[in-house]
C-alpha positions in Angstrom: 150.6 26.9 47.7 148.1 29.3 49.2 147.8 29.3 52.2 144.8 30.7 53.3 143.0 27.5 52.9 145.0 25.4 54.8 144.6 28.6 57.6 140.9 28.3 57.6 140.8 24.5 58.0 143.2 24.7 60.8 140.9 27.1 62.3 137.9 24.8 61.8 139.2 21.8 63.0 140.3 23.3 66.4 137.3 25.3 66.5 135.3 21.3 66.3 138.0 20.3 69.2 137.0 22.9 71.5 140.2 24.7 71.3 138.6 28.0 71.0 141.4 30.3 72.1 143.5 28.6 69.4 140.9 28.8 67.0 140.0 32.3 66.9 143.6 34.5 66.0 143.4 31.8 62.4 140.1 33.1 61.8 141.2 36.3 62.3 144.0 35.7 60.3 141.5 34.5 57.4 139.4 37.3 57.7 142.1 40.4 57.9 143.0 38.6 53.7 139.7 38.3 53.0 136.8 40.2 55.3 134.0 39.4 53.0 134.8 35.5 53.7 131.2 34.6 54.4 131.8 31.4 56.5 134.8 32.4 58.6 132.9 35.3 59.5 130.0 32.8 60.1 132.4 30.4 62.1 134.0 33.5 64.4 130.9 34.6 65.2 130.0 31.3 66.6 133.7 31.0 68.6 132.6 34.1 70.1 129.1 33.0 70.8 130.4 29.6 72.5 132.8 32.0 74.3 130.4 33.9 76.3 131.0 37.1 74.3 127.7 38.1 72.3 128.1 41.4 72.2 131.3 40.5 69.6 129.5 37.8 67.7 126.4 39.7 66.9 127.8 41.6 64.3 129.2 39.1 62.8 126.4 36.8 62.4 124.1 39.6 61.7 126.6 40.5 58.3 127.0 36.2 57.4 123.1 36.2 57.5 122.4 39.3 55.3 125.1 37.7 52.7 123.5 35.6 49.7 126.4 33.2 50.4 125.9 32.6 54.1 125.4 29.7 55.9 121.7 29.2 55.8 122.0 28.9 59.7 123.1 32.0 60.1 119.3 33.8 60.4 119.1 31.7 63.8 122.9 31.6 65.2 122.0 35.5 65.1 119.0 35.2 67.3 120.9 32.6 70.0 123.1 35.6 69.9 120.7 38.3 70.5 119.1 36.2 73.5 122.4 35.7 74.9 122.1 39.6 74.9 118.8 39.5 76.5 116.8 41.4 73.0 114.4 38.5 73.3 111.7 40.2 70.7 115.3 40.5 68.3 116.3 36.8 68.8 112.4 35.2 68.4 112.0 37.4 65.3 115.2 35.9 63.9 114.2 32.3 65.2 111.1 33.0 63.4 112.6 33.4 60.3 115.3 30.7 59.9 115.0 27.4 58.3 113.1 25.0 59.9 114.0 21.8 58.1 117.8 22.7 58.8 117.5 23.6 61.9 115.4 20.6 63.0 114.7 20.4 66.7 116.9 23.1 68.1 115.4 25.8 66.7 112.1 25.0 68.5 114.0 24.2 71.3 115.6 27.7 70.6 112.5 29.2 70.2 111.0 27.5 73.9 113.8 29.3 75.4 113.3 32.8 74.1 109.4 32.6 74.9 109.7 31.7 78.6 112.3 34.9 78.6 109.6 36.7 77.1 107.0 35.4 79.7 104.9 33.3 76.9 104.8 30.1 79.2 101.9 28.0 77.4 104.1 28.6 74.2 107.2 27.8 75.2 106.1 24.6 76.8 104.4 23.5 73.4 107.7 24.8 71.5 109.5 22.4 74.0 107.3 19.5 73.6 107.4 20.3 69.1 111.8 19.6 69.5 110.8 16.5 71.9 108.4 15.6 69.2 111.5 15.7 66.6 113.7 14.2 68.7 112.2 12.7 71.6 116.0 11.7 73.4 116.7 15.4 73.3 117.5 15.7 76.4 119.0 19.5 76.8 115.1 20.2 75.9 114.0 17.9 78.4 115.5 19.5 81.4 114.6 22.9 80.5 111.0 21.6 79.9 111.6 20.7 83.8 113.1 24.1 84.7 110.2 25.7 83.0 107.7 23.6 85.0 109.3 23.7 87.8 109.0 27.7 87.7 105.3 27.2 86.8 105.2 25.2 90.9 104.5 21.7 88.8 107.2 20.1 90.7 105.9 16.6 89.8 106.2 16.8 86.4 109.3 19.6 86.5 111.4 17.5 88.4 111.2 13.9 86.6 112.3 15.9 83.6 114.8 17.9 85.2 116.4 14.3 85.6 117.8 15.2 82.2 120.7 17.5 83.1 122.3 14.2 83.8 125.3 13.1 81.5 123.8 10.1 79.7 127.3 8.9 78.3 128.8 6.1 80.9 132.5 7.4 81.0 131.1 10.8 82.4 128.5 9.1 84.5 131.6 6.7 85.9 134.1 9.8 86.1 131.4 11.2 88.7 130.5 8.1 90.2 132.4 5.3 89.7 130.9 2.1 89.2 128.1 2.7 91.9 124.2 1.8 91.0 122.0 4.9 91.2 120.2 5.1 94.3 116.3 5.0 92.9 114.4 6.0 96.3 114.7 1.8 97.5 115.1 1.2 101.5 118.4 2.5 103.0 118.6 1.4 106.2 122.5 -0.2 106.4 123.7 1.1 103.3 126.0 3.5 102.2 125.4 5.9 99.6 127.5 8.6 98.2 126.2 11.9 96.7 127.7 14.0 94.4 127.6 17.6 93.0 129.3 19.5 89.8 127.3 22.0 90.2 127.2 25.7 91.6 127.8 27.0 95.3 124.0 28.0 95.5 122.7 24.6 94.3 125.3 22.9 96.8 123.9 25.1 99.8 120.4 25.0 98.7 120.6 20.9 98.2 122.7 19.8 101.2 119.6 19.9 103.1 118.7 16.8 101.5 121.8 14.7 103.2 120.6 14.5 106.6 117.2 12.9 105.3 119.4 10.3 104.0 121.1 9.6 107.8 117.5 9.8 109.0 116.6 6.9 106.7 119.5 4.6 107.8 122.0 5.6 105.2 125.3 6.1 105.9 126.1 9.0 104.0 129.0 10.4 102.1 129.5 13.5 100.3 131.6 14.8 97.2 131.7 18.1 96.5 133.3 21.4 96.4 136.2 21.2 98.5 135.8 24.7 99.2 132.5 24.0 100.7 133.1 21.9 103.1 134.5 23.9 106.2 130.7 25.6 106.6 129.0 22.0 105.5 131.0 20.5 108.5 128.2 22.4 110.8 125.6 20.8 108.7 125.5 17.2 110.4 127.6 14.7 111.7 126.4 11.7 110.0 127.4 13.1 106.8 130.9 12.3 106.3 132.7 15.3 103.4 134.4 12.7 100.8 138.1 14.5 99.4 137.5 14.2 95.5 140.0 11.7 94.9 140.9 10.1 91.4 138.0 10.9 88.4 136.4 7.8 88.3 136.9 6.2 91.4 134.2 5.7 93.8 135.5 5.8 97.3 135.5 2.5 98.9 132.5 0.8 100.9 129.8 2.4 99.4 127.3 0.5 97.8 125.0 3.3 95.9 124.9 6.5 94.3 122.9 9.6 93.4 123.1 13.0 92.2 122.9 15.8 94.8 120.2 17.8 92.6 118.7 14.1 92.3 117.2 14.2 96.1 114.5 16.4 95.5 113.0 14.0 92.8 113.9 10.9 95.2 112.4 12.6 98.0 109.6 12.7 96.2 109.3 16.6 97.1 106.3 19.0 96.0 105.8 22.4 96.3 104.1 22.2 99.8 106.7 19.1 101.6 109.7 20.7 101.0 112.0 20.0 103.8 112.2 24.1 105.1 113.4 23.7 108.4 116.1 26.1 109.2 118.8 26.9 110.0 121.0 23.8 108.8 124.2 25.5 108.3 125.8 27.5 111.2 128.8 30.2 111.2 131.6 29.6 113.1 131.5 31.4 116.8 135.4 32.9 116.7 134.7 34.6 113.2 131.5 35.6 114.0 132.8 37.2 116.9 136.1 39.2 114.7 133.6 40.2 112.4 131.2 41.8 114.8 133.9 43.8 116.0 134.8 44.9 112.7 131.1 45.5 111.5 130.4 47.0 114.7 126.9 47.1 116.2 125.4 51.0 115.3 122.7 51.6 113.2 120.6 49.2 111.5 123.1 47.2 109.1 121.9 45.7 105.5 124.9 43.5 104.0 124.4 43.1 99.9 126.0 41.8 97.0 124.6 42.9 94.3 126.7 40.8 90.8 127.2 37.2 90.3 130.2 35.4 88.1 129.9 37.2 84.5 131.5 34.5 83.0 127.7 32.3 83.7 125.3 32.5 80.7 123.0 31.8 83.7 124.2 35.4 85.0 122.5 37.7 82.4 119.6 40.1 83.6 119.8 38.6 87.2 122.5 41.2 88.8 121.9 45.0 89.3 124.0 48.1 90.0 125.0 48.9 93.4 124.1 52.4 92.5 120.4 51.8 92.5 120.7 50.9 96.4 121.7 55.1 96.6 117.9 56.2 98.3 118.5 53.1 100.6 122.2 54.2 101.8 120.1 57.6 102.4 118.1 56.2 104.9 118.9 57.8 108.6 120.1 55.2 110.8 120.8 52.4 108.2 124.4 51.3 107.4 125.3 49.0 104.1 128.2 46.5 104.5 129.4 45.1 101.1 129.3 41.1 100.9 130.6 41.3 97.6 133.6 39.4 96.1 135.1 39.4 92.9 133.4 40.8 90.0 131.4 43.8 91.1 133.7 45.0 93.9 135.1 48.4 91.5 131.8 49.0 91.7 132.8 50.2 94.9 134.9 52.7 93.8 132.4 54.9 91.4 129.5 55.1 93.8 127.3 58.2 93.8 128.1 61.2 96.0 127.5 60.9 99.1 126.5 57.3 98.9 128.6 54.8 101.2 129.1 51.2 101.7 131.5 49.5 104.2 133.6 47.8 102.7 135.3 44.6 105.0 138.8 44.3 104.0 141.5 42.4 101.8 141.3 39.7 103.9 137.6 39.1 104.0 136.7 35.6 102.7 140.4 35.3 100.9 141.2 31.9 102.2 140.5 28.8 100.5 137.1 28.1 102.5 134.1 29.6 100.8 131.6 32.2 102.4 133.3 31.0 105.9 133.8 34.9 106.6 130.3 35.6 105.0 128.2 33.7 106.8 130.1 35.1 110.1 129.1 38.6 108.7 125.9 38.0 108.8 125.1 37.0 111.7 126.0 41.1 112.4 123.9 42.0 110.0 120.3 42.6 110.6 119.1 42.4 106.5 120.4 41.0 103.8 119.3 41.8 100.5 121.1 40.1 97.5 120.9 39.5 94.1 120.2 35.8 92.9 123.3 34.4 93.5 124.9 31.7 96.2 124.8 34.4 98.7 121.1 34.3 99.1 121.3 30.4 99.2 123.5 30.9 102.5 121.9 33.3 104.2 118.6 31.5 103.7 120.9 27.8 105.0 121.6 30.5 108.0 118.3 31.6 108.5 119.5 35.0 108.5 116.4 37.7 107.0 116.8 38.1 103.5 115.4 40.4 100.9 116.3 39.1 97.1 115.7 41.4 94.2 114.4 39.1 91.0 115.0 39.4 87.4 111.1 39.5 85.6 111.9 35.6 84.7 113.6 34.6 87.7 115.4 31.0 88.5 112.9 28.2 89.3 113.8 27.7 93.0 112.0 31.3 93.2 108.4 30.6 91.3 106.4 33.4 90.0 103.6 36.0 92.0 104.5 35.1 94.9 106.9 37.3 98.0 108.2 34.6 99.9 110.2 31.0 98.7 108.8 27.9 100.4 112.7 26.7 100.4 113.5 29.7 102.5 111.0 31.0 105.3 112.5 34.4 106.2 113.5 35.4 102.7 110.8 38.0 101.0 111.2 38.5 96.9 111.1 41.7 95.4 110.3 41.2 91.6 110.7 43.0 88.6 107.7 43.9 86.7 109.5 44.0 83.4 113.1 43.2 82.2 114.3 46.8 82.1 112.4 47.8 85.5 115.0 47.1 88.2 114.3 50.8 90.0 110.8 49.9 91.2 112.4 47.2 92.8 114.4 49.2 94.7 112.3 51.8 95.2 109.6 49.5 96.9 112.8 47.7 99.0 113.6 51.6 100.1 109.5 52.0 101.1 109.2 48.8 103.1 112.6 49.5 104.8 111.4 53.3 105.9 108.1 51.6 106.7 110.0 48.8 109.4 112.1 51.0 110.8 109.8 54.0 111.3 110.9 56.7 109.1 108.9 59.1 106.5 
């Protein structure tokens, strides 16, 4: 019996489970017999796609597509590629050209996504409302119909529809939640509600804001999150009691409703102009900030930065820069940079440009199992920060600590559009880029305003 067939269905069938590390050596396997097999090249390409890896599916989608016996989806699994790659103009040329009665309403939904990459608001929103037209419980294209006006300031209708990241199957909502009704924006006063979060440090530091405006309503409050986060949420407020995580599934006991952490906002019933800004709500701890001045030291005018955020996030492309490009910066008389980063990034470090230097803080800087403890000590040395958009913008904004953030050309919503400052964040100023591949303008104007504060030609 031959058994390359049997191969290729294995591969399929764990590829459909999810088991993508399992999946892909069969394909391989499949293709090192036979390379010009059309749809395991088709299929690979799409493990590697779902993988995070682009730049290793493109090819492989781009030769399924130009074969006669490709998948007829092929023409747009290239262009999702290609966007994951950031070639927007590539991917919406190849969106433009695949089949639209296969595809149904992902590839407008496909296509909304390109556009607001590309800047072309008005048509993505009408190639968002075409997929909810198709399928109007689409819900992936609901929330980024939210995000999109949500970027745009409509925070009325951005937020209602950003209500849509929510799971909408029961045993996800109860493994997050238990049995507990959602909170819908009723009277608290003596009840208990509990507030959870699966999402990112930065949305956790950014939202947490919200739980004290729960205490001030009546509520006793309770929150689940990242473990990790809640030595620096401690400072936040005493009324808000941290939750451990405890069993998937089980709501802790003597609470009587629920609601999403990124769900405030919309309960709040928050616009553009009411959001709560008042800072700062998080505080560092006094012992570390005190070790970490002493390390820093006090000389010169200090600007902490981080510059990369976790590759393995989709979320992550365009928005990080090269620490190189802070070189006329570092040249500045009198101005010191101290490294914030962690993790991806840091060998960055270790290739910078002649004569350019960054102080690096040690091993055993932020190495425990608290997050940013260390970090937001730092800071309170440091007399600028200037970040990409990551989580450690989010907590030097919670800190109140002055903030400069360099912007990808289609930034995150929480940041807007034309404007230099963030309502969510009042000493934080936005540096922008003008176009996707223009991140040295940023930096040069960051360098210009910097020799303008401090004096120097």
């Amino acid at each position: 019996m031959d058994p390359l067939p049997q191969t290729f269905a294995q591969a399929q069938a764990l590829h459909q489970a999810g088991r993508l590390r399992e999946a892909e050596p069969l394909y391989r396997a499949v293709l090192e017999l036979l390379p010009d097999h059309a749809l395991a090249t088709h299929r690979l390409g799409m493990l590697l796609l779902q993988s995070n890896r682009p730049d290793e599916a493109e090819p492989l989608l781009r030769a399924s597509q130009s074969r006669s016996d490709g998948p007829r989806e092929a023409a747009a699994h290239l262009g999702l590629a290609l966007h994951q790659l950031g070639r927007y103009d590539e991917a919406l040329s190849w969106l433009d050209r695949a089949d639209a009665a296969l595809a149904g309403a992902r590839l407008p939904f496909w296509r909304a996504n390109t556009l607001v990459e590309l800047g072309r608001f008005d048509e993505a929103m009408g190639a968002f409302d075409a997929a909810l037209a198709l399928q109007p419980e689409f819900a992936e294209a609901r929330r980024n119909r939210g995000i999109l006006s949500l970027l745009r300031g409509d925070y009325a209708s951005g937020l209602a529809d950003y209500e849509h990241r929510r799971p909408a199957d029961p045993a996800r909502r109860r493994a997050q939640s238990g049995a507990l009704p959602d909170w819908e924006g009723e009277p608290l006063a003596g009840r208990a509600i509990l507030v959870t979060d699966a999402t990112g440090f930065g949305d956790e530091l950014q939202f947490c804001r919200y739980l004290p405006l729960l205490a001030d309503r009546g509520a006793r409050v309770g929150f689940r999150g990242n473990p990790r986060l809640y030595r620096l949420l401690r400072t936040l407020d005493p009324r808000v009691a941290l939750v451990d995580a405890g069993e998937e599934g089980e709501a802790p006991a003597g609470y009587d409703l629920h609601c999403k952490l990124l769900s405030l906002p919309l309960r709040f019933g928050t616009r553009i102009d009411s959001i709560p800004a008042t800072t700062p709500y998080l505080r560092a701890e006094p012992e570390r900030v005190a070790h970490w001045r002493a390390r820093i030291g006090e000389d010169d005018f200090r600007v902490g930065v981080c510059w990369k955020g976790n590759p393995r996030r989709s979320i992550d492309a365009g928005r990080s820069f090269p620490l190189r490009l802070l070189e006329g910066i570092a040249a500045i008389p009198g101005l010191r940079l101290v490294s914030l980063q962690k993790g991806p990034g840091e060998e960055q470090l270790d290739a910078l440009p002649d004569g350019m230097r960054v102080q690096r803080l040690g091993e055993d800087f932020d190495a425990g199992p608290d997050a940013f403890v260390d970090t937001a000590a730092a800071m309170q040395s440091l007399d600028l920060v200037i970040s990409s958009c990551t989580s450690v913008p989010h907590l030097a904004g919670a800190l109140r600590r002055p903030t400069w953030v360099a912007l990808k050309a289609v930034p995150e919503w929480r940041w807007g559009l034309g404007r230099d400052d963030n309502p969510w964040y009042p000493d934080m100023r936005l540096f922008r880029q003008a176009t996707r591949e223009g991140w040295k303008p940023v930096f040069d104007a960051m360098e210009a305003a910097l020799r303008l504060r401090l004096g120097i030609s």
